[in-house]
PyMOL Python script that loads the backbone (N, CA, C, O; Angstrom):
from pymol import cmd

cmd.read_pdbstr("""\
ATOM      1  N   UNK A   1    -166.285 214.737 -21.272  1.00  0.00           N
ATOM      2  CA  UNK A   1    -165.694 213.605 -20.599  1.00  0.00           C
ATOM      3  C   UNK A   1    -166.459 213.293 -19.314  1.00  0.00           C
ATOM      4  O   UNK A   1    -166.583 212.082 -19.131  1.00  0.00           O
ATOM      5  N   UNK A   2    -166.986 214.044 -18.410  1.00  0.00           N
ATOM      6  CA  UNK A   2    -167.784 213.993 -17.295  1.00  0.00           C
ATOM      7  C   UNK A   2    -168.812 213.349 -17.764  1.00  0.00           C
ATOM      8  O   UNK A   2    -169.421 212.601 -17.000  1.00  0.00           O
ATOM      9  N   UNK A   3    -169.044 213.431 -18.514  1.00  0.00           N
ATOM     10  CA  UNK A   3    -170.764 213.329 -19.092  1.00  0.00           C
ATOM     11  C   UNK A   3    -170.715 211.818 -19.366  1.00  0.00           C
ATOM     12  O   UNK A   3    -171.650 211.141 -18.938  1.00  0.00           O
ATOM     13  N   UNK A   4    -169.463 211.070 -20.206  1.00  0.00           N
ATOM     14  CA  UNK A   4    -169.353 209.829 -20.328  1.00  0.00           C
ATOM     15  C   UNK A   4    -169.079 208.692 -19.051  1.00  0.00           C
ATOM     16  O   UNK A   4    -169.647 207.617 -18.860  1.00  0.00           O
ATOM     17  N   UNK A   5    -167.860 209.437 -18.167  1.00  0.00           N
ATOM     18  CA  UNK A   5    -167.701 208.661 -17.164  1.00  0.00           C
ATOM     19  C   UNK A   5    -169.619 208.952 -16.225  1.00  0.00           C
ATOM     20  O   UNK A   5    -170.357 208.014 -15.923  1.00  0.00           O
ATOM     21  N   UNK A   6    -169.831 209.914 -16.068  1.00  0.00           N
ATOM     22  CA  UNK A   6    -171.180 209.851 -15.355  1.00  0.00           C
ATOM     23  C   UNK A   6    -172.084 208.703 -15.803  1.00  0.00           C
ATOM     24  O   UNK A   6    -172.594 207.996 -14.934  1.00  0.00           O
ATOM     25  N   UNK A   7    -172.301 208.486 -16.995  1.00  0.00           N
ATOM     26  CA  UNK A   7    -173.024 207.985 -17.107  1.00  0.00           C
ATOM     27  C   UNK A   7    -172.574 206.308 -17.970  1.00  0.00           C
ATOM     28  O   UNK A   7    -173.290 205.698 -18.764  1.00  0.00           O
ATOM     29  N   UNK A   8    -171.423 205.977 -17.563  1.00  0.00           N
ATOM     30  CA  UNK A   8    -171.070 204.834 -17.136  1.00  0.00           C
ATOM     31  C   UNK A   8    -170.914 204.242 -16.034  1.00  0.00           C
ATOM     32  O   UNK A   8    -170.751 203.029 -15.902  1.00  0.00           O
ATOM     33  N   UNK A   9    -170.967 205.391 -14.813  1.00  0.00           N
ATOM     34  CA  UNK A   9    -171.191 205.185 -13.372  1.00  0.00           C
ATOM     35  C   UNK A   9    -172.306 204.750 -13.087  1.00  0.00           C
ATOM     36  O   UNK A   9    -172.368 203.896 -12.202  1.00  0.00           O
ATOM     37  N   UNK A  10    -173.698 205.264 -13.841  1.00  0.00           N
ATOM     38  CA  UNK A  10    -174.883 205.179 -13.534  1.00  0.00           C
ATOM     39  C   UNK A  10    -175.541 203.816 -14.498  1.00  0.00           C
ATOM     40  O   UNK A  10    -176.486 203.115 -14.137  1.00  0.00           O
ATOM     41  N   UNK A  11    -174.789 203.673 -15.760  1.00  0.00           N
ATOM     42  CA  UNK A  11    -175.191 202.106 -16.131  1.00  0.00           C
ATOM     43  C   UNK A  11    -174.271 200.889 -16.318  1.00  0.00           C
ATOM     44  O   UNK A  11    -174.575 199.911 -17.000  1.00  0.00           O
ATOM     45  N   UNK A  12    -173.158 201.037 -15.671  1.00  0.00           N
ATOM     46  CA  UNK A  12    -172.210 199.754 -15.098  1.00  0.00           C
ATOM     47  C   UNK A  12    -171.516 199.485 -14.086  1.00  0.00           C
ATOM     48  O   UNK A  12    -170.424 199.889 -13.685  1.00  0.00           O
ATOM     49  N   UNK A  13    -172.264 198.755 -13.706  1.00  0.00           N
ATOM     50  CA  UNK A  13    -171.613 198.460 -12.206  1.00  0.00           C
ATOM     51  C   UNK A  13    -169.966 197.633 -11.971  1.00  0.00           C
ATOM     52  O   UNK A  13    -169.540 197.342 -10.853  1.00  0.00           O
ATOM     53  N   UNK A  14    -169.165 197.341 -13.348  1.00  0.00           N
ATOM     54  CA  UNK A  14    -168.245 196.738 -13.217  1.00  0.00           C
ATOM     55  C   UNK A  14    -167.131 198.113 -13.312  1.00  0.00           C
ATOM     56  O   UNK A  14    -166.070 198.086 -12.689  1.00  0.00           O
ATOM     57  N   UNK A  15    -167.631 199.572 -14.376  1.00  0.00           N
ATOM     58  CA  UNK A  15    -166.839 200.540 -14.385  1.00  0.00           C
ATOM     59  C   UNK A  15    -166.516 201.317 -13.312  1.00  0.00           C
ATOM     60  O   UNK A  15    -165.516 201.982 -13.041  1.00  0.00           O
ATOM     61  N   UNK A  16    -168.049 201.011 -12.479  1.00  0.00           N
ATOM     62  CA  UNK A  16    -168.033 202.033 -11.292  1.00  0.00           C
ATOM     63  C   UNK A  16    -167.488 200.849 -10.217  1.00  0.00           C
ATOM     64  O   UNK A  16    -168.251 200.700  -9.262  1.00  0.00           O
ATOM     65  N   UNK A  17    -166.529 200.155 -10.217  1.00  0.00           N
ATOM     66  CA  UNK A  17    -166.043 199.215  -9.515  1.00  0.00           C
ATOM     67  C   UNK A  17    -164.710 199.881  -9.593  1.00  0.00           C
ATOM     68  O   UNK A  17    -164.135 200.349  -8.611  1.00  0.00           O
ATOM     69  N   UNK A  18    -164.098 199.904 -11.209  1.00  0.00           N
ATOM     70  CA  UNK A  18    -163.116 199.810 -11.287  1.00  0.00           C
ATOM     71  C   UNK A  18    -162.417 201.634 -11.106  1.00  0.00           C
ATOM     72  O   UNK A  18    -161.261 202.002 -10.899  1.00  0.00           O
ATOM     73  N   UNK A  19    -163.787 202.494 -11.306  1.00  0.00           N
ATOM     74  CA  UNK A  19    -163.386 204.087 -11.074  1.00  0.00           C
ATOM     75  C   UNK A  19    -163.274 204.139  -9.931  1.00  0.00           C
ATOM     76  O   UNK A  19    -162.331 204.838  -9.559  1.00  0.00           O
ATOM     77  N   UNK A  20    -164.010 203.559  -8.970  1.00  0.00           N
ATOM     78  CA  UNK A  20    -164.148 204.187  -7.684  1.00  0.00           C
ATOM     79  C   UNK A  20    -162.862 203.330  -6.800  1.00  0.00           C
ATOM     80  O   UNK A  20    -162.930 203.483  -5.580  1.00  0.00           O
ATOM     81  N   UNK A  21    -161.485 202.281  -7.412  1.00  0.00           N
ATOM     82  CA  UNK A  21    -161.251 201.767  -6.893  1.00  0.00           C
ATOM     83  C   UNK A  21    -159.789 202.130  -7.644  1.00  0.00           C
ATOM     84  O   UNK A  21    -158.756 201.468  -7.545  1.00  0.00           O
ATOM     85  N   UNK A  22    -159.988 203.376  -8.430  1.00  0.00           N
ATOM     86  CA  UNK A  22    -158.502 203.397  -9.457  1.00  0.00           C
ATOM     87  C   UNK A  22    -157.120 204.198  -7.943  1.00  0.00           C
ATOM     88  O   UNK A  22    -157.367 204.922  -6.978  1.00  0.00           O
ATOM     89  N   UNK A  23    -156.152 203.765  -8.299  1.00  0.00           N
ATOM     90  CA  UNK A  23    -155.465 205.048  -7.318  1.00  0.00           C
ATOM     91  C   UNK A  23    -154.277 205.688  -8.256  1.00  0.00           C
ATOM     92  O   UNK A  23    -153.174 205.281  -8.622  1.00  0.00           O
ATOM     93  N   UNK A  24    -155.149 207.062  -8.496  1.00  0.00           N
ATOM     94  CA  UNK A  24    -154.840 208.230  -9.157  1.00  0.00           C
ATOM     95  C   UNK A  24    -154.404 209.282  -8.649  1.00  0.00           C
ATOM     96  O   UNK A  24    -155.136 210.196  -8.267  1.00  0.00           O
ATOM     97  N   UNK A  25    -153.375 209.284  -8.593  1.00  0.00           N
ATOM     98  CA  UNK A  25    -152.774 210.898  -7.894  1.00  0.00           C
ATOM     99  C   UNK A  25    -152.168 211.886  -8.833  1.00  0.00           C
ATOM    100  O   UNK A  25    -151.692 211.547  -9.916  1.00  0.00           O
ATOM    101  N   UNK A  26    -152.195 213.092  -8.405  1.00  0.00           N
ATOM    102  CA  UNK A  26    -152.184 214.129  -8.822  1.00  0.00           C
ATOM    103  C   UNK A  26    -150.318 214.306  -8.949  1.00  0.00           C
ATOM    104  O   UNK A  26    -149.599 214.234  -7.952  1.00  0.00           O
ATOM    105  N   UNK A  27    -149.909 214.484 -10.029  1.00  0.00           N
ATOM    106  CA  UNK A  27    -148.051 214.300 -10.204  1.00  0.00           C
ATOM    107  C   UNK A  27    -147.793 215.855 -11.337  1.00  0.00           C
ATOM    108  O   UNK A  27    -148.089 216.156 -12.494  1.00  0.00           O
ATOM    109  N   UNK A  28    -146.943 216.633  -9.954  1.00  0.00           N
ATOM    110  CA  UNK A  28    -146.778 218.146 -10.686  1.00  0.00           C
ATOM    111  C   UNK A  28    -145.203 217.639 -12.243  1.00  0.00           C
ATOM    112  O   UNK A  28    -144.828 218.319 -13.198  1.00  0.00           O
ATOM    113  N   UNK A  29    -144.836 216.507 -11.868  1.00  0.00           N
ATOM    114  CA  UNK A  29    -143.162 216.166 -12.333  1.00  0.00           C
ATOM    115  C   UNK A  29    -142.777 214.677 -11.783  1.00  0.00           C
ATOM    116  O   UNK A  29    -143.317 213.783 -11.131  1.00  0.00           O
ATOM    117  N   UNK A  30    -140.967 215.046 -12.715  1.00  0.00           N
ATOM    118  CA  UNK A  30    -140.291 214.151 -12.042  1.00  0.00           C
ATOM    119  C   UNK A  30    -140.435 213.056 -13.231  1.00  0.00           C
ATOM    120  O   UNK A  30    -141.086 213.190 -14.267  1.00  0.00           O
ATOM    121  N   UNK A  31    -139.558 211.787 -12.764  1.00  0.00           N
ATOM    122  CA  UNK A  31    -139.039 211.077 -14.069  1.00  0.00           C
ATOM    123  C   UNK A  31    -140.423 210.111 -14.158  1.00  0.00           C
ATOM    124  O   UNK A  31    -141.128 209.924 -13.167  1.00  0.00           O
ATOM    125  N   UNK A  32    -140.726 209.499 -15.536  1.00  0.00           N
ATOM    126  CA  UNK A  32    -141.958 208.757 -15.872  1.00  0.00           C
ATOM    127  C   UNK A  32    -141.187 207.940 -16.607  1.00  0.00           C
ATOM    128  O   UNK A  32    -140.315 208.348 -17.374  1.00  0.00           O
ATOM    129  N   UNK A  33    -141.521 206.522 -16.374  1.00  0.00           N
ATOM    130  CA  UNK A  33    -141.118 205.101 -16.668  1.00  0.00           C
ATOM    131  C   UNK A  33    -142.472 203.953 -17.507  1.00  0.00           C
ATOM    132  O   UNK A  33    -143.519 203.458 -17.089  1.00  0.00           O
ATOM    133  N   UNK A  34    -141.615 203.910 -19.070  1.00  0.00           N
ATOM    134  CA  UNK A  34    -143.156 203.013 -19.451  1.00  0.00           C
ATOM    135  C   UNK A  34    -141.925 201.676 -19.992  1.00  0.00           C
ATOM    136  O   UNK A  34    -140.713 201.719 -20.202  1.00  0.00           O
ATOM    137  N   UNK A  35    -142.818 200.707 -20.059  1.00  0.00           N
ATOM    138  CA  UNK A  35    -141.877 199.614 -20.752  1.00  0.00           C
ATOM    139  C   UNK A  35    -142.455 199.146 -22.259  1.00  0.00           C
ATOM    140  O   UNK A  35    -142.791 197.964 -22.342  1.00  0.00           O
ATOM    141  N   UNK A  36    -142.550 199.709 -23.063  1.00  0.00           N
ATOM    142  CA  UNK A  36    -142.523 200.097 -24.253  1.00  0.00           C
ATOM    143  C   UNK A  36    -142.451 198.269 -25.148  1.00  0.00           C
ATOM    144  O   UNK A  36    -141.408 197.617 -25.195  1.00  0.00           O
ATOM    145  N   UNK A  37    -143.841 197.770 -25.769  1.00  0.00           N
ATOM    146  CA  UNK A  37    -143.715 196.241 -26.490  1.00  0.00           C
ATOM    147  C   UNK A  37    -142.665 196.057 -27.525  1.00  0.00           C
ATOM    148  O   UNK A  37    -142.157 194.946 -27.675  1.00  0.00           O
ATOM    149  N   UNK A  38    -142.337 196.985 -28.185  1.00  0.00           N
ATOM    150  CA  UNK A  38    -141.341 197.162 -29.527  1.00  0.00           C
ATOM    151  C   UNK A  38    -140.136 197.860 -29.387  1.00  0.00           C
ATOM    152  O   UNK A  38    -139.095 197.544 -29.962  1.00  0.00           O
ATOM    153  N   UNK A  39    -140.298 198.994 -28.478  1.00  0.00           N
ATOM    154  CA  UNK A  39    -139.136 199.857 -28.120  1.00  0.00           C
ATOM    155  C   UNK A  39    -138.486 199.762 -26.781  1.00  0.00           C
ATOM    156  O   UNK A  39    -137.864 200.801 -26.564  1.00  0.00           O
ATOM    157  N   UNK A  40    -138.388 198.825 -25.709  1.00  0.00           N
ATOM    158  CA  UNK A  40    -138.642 198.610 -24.549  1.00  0.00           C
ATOM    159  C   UNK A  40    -138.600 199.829 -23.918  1.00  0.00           C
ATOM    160  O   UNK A  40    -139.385 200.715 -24.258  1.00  0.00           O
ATOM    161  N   UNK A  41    -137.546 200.046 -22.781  1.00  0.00           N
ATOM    162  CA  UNK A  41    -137.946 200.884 -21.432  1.00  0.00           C
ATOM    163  C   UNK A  41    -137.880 202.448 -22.145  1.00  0.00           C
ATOM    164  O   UNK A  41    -137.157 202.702 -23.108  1.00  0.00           O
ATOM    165  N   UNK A  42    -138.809 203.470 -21.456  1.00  0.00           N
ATOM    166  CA  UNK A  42    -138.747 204.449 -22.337  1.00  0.00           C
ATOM    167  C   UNK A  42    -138.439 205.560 -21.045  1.00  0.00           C
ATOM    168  O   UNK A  42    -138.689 205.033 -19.961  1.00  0.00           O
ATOM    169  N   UNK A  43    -138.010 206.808 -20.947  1.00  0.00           N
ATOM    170  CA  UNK A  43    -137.937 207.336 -19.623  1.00  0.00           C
ATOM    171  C   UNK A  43    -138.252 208.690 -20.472  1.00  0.00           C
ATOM    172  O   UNK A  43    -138.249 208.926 -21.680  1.00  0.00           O
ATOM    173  N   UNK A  44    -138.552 209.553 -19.203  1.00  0.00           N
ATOM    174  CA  UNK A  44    -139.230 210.984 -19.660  1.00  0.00           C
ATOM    175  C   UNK A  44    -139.271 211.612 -18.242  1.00  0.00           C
ATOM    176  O   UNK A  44    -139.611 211.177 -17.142  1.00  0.00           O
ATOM    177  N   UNK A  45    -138.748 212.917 -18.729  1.00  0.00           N
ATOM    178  CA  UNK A  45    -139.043 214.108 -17.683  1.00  0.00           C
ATOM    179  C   UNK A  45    -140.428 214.803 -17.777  1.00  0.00           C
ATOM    180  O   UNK A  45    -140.738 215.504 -18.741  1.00  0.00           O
ATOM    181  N   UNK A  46    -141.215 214.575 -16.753  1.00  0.00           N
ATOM    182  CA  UNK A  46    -142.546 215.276 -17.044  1.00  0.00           C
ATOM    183  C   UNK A  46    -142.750 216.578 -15.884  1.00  0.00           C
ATOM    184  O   UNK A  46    -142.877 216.538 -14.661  1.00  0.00           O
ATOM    185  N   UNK A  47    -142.712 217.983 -17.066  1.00  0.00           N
ATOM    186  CA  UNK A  47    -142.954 219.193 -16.742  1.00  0.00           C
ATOM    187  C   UNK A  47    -144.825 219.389 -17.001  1.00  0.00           C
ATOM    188  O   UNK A  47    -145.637 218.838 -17.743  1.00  0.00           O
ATOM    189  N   UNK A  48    -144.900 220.401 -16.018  1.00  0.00           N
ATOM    190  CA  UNK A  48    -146.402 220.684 -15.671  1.00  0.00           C
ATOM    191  C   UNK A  48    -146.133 222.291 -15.392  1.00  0.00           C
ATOM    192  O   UNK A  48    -145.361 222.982 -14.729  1.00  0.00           O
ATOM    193  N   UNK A  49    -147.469 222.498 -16.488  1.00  0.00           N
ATOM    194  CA  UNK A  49    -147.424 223.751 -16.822  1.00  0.00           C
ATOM    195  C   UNK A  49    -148.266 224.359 -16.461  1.00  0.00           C
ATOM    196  O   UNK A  49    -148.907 224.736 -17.442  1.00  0.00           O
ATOM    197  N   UNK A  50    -148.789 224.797 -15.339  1.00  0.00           N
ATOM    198  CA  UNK A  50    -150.471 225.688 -14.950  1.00  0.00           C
ATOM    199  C   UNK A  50    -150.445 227.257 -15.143  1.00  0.00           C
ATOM    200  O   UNK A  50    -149.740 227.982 -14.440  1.00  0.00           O
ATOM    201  N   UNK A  51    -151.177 227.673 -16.039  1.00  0.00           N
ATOM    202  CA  UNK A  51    -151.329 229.225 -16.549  1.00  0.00           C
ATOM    203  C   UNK A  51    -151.884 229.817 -15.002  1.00  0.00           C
ATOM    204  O   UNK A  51    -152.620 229.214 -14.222  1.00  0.00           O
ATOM    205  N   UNK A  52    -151.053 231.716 -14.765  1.00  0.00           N
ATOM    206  CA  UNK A  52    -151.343 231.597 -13.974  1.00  0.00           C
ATOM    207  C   UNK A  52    -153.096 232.802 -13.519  1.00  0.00           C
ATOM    208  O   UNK A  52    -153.695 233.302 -12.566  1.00  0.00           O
ATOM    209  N   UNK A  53    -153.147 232.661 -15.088  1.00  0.00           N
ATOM    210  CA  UNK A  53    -154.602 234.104 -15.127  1.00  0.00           C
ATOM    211  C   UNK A  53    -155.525 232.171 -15.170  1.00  0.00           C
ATOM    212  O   UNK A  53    -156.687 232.440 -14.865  1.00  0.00           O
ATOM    213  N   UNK A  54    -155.449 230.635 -15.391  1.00  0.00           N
ATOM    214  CA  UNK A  54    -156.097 229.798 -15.250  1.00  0.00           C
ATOM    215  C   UNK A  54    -155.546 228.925 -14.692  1.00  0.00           C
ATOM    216  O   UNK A  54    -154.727 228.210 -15.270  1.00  0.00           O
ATOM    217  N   UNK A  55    -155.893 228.774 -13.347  1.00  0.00           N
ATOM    218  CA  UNK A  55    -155.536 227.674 -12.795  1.00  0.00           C
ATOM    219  C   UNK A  55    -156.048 226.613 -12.729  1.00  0.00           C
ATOM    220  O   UNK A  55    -155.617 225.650 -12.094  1.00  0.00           O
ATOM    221  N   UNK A  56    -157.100 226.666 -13.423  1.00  0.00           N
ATOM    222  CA  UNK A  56    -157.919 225.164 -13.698  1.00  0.00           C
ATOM    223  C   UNK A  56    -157.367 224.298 -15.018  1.00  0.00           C
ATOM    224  O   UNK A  56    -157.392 223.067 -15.006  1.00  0.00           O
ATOM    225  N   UNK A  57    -156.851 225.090 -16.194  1.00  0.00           N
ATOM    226  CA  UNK A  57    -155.948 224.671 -17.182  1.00  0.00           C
ATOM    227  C   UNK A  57    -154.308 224.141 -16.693  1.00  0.00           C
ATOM    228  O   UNK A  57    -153.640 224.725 -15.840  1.00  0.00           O
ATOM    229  N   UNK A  58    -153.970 223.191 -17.279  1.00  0.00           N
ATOM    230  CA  UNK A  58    -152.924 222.861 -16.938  1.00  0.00           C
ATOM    231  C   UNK A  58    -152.107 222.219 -18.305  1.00  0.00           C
ATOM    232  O   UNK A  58    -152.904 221.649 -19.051  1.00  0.00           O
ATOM    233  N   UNK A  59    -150.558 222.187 -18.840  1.00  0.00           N
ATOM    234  CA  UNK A  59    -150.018 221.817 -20.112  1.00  0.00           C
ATOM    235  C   UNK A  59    -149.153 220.653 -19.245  1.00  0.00           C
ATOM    236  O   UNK A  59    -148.383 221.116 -18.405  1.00  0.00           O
ATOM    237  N   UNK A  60    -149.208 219.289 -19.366  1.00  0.00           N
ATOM    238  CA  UNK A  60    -148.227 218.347 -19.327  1.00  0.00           C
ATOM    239  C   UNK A  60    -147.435 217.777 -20.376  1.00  0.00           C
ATOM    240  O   UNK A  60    -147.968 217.047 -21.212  1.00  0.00           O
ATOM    241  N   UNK A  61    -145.837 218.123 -20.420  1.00  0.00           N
ATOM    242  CA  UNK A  61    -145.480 217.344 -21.271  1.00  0.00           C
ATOM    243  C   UNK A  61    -144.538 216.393 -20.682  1.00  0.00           C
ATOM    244  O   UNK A  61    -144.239 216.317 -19.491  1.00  0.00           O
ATOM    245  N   UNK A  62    -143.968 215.452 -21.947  1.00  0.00           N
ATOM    246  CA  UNK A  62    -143.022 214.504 -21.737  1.00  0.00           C
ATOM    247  C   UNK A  62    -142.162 214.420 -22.124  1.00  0.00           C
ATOM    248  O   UNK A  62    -142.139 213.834 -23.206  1.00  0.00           O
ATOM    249  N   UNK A  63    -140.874 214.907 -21.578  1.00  0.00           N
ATOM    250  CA  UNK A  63    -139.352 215.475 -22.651  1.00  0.00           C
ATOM    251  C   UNK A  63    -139.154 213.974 -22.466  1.00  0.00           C
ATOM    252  O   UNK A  63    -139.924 213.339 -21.745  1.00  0.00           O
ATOM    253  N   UNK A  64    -138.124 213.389 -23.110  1.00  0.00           N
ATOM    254  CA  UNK A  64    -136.872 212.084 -23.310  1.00  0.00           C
ATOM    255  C   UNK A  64    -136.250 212.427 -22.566  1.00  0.00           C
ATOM    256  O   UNK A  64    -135.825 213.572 -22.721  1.00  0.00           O
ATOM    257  N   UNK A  65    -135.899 211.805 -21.551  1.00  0.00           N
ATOM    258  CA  UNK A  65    -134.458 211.547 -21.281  1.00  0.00           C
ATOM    259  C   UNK A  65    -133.503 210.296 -22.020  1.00  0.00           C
ATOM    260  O   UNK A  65    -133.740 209.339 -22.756  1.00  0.00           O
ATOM    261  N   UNK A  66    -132.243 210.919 -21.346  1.00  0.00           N
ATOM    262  CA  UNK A  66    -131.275 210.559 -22.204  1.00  0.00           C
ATOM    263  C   UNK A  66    -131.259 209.000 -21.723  1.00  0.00           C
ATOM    264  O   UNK A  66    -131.551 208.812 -20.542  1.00  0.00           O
ATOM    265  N   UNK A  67    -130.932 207.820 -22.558  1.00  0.00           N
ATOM    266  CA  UNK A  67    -130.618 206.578 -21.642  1.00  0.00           C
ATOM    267  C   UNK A  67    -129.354 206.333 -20.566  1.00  0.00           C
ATOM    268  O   UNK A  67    -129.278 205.280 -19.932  1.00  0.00           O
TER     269      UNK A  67
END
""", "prot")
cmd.dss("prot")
cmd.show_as("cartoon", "prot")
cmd.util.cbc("prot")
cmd.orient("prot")
């Protein structure tokens, strides 16, 4: 994955517009909200899982919540 974004950095100047301008933060949890074209609003508890012999690995999932 490095290897692709790198070297879309280095031959497009509209990607490396839009990477260097994304705002991405780092989210351990807590409730996640999508609005869904067919199913509308969808909600989810998102647990984050970091092993602790790897802390560079990390498991995110997305339980349902209830409506």
């Amino acid at each position: 994955m490095r290897d692709l974004v790198d070297g879309l950095l280095r031959t497009s100047e509209p990607f490396a517009c839009f990477w260097n301008s994304h705002a991405v933060v780092a989210r351990e949890g807590g409730e996640r909200v999508f609005n869904h074209p067919r199913d509308g609003t969808l909600r989810y508890r998102q647990v984050t899982l970091v092993p602790a012999a790897h802390a560079d690995h990390k498991m995110v999932m997305l339980l349902p919540k209830e409506p």
